[in-house]
ROSEPA-618111 format. One record per atom (N, C-alpha, C, O, CB): atom name; x negated, y negated, z negated. Coordinates in steps of 0.02 Angstrom, whole numbers. Glycine has a CB too. Example, Ala and Ser with C-alpha at 12.3 -4.5 7.8 and 13.67 -1.06 7.14 Angstrom:
! residues 2
   name        u        v        w
      N     -660      284     -390
     CA     -615      225     -390
      C     -660      165     -390
      O     -712      166     -423
     CB     -565      224     -452
      N     -642      112     -354
     CA     -684       53     -357
      C     -645       -2     -394
      O     -670      -57     -402
     CB     -704       30     -286
//
This chain:
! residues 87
   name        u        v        w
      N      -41       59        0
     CA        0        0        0
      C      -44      -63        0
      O      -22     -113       29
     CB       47        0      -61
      N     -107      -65      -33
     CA     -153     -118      -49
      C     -173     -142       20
      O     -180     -203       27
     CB     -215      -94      -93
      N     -184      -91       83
     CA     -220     -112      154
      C     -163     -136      178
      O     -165     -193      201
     CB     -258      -55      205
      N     -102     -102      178
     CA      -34     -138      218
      C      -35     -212      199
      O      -25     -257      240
     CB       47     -104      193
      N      -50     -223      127
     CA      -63     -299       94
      C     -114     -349      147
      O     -102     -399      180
     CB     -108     -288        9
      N     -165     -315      138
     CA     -216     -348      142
      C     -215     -363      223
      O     -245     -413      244
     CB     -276     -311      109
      N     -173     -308      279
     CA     -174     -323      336
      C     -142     -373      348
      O     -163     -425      375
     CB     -162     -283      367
      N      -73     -355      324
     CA      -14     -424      324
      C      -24     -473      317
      O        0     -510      360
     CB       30     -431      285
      N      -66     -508      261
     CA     -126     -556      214
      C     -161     -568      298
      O     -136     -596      347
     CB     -195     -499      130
      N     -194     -551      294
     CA     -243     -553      363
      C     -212     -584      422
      O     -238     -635      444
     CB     -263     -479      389
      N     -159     -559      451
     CA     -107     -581      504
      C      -69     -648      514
      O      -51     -677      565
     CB      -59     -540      499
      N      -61     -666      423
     CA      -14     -713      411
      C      -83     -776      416
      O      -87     -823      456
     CB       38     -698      331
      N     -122     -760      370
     CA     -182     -819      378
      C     -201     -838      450
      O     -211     -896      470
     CB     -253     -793      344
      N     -206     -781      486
     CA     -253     -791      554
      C     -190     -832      605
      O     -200     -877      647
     CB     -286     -696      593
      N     -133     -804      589
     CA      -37     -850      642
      C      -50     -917      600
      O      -13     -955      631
     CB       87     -801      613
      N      -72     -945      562
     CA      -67     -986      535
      C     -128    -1034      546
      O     -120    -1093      563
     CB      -52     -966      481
      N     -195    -1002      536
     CA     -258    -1059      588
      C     -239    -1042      663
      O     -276    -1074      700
     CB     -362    -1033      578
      N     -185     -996      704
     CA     -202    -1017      763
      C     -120    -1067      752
      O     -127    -1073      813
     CB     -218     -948      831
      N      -76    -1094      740
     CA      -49    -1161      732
      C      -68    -1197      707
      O      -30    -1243      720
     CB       -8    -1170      714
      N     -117    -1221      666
     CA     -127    -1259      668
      C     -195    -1296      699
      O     -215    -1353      691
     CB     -107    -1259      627
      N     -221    -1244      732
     CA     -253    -1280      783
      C     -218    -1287      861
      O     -242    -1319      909
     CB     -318    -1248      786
      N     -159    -1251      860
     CA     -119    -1276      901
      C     -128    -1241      976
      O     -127    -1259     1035
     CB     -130    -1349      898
      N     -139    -1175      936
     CA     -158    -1132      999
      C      -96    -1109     1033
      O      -93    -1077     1086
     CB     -202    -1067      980
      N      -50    -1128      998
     CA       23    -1078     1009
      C       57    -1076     1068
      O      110    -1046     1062
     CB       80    -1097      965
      N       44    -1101     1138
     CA       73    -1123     1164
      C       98    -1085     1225
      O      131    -1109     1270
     CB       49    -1168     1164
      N       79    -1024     1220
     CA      104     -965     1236
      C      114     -907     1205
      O      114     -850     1228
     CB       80     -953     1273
      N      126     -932     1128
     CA      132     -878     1084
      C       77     -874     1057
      O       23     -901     1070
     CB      151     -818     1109
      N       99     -826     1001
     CA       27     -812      959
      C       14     -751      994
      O       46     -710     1026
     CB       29     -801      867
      N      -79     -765      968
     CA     -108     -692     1017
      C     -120     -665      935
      O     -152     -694      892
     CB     -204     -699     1089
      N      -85     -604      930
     CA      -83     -555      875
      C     -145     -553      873
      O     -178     -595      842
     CB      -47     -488      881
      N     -181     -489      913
     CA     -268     -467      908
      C     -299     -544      871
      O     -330     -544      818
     CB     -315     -449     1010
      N     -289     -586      897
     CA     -333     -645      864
      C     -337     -659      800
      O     -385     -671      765
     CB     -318     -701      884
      N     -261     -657      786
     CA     -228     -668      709
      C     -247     -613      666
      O     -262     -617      606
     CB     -145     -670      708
      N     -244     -558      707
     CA     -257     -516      650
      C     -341     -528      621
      O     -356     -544      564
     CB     -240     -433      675
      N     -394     -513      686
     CA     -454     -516      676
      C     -479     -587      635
      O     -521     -586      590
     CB     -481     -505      741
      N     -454     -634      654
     CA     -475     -691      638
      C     -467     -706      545
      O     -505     -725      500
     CB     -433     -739      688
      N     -393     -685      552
     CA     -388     -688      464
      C     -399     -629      430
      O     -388     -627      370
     CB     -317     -708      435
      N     -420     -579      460
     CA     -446     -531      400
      C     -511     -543      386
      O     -531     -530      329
     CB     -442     -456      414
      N     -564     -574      446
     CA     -624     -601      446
      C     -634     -658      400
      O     -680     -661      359
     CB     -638     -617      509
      N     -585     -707      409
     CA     -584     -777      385
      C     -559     -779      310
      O     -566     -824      269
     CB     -536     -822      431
      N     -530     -721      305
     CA     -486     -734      228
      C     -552     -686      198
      O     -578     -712      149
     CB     -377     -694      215
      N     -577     -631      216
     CA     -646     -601      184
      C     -711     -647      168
      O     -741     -651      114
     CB     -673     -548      233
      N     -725     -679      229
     CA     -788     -715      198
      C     -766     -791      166
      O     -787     -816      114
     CB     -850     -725      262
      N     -729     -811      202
     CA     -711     -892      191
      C     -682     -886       93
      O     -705     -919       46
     CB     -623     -923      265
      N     -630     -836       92
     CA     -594     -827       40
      C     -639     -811      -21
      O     -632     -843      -73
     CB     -545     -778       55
      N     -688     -757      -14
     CA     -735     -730      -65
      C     -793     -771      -88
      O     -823     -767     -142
     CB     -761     -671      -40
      N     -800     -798      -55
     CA     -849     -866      -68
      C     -820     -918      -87
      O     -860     -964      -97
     CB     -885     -892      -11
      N     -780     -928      -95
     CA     -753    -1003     -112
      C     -718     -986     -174
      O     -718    -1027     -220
     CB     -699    -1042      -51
      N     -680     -915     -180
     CA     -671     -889     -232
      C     -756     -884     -291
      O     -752     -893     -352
     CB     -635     -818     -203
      N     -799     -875     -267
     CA     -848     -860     -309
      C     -871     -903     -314
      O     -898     -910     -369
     CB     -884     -821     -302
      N     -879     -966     -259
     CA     -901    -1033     -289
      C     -881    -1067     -336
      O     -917    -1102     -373
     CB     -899    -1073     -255
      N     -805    -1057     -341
     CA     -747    -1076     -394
      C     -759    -1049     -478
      O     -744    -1067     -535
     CB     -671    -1035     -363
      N     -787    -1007     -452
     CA     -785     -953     -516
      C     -750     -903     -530
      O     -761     -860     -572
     CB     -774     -975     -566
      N     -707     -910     -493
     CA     -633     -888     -507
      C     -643     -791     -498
      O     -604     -753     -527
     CB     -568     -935     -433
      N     -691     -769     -461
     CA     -708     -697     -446
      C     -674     -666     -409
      O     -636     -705     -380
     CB     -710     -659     -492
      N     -668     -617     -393
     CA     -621     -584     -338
      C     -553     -574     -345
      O     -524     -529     -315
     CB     -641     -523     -323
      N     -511     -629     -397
     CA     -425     -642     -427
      C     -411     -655     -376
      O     -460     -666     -341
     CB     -395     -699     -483
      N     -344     -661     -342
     CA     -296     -695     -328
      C     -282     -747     -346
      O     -238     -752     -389
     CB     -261     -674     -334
      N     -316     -813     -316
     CA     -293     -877     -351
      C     -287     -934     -301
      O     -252     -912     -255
     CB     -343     -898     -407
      N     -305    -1003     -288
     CA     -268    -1040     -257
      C     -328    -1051     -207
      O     -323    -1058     -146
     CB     -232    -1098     -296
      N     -398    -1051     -253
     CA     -444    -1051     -199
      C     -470    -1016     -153
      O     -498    -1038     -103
     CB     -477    -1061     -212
      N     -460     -953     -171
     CA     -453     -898     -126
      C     -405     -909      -52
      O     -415     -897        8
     CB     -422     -841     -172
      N     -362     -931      -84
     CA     -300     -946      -10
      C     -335     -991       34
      O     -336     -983       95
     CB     -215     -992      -31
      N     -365    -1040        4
     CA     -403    -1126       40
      C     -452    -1113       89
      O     -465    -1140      143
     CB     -453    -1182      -21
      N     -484    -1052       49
     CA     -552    -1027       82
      C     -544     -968      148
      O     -578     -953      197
     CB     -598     -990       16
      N     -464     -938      113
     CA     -454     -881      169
      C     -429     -935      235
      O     -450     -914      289
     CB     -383     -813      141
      N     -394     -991      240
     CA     -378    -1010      290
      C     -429    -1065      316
      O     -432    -1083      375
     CB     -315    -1028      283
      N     -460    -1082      279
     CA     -524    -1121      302
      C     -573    -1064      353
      O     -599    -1082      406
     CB     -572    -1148      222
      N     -577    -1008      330
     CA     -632     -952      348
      C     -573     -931      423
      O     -604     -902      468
     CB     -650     -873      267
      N     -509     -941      434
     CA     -496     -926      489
      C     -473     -962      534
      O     -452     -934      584
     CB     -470     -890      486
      N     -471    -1040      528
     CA     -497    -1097      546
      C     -571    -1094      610
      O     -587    -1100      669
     CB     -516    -1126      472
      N     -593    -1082      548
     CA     -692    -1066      582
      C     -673    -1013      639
      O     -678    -1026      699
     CB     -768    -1013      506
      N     -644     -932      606
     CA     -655     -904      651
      C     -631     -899      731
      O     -654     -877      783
     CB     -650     -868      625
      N     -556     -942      702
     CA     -521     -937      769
      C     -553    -1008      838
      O     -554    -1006      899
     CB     -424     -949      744
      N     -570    -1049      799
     CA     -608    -1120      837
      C     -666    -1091      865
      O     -702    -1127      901
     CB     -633    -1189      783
      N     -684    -1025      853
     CA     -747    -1004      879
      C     -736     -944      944
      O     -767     -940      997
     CB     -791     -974      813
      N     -682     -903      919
     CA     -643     -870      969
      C     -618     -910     1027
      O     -623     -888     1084
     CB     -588     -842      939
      N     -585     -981     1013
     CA     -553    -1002     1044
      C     -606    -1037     1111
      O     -591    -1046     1170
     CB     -508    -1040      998
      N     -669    -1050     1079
     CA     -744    -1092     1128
      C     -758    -1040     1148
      O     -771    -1044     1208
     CB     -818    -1134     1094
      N     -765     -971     1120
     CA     -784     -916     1177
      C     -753     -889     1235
      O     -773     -882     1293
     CB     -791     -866     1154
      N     -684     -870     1195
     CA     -621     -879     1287
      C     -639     -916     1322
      O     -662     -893     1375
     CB     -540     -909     1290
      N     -640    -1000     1312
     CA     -648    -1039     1364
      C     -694    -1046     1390
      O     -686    -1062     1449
     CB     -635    -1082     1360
      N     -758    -1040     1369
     CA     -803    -1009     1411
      C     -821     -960     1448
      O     -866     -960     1489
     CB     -830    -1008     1395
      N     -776     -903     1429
     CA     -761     -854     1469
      C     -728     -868     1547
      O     -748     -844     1599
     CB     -720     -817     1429
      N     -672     -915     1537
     CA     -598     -926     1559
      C     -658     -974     1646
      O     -651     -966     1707
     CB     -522     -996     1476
      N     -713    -1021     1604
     CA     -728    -1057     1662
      C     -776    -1034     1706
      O     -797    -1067     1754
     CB     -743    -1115     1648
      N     -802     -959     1686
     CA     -876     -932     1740
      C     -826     -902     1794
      O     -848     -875     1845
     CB     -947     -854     1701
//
């Protein structure tokens, strides 16, 4: 039940940095969302959690850091497509 969490967790962070960077505009690309916030909510989240102090809880900075971390990842996905998109 904990990975169904943590995927869902993952999905919802990653649909959420790709609106608001405003990728949406043909839909959300799932694969992205998923990869992006399970990536982004792992490193972004655990570090900012541990910078905090706060340790590996469930707490508010954890959330800041998980969508900050998929922020990063998806703005980086998003410069690699398009560099893909123009060769």
């Amino acid at each position: 039940m904990l990975i169904i969490g943590i995927v869902l967790w993952g999905m919802l962070i990653g649909a959420a940095a790709q609106l608001i960077l405003g990728t949406g505009r043909k839909g959300l690309n799932w694969g992205m969302a998923l990869a992006s916030g399970l990536i982004g909510s792992f490193v972004g989240g655990l570090l900012i959690s541990l910078i905090a102090g706060d340790g590996i809880e469930f707490r508010p900075s954890g959330i800041i850091g998980s969508i900050i971390g998929a922020l990063i990842v998806s703005a980086i996905w998003i410069a690699v497509d398009r560099q893909r998109a123009e060769k």
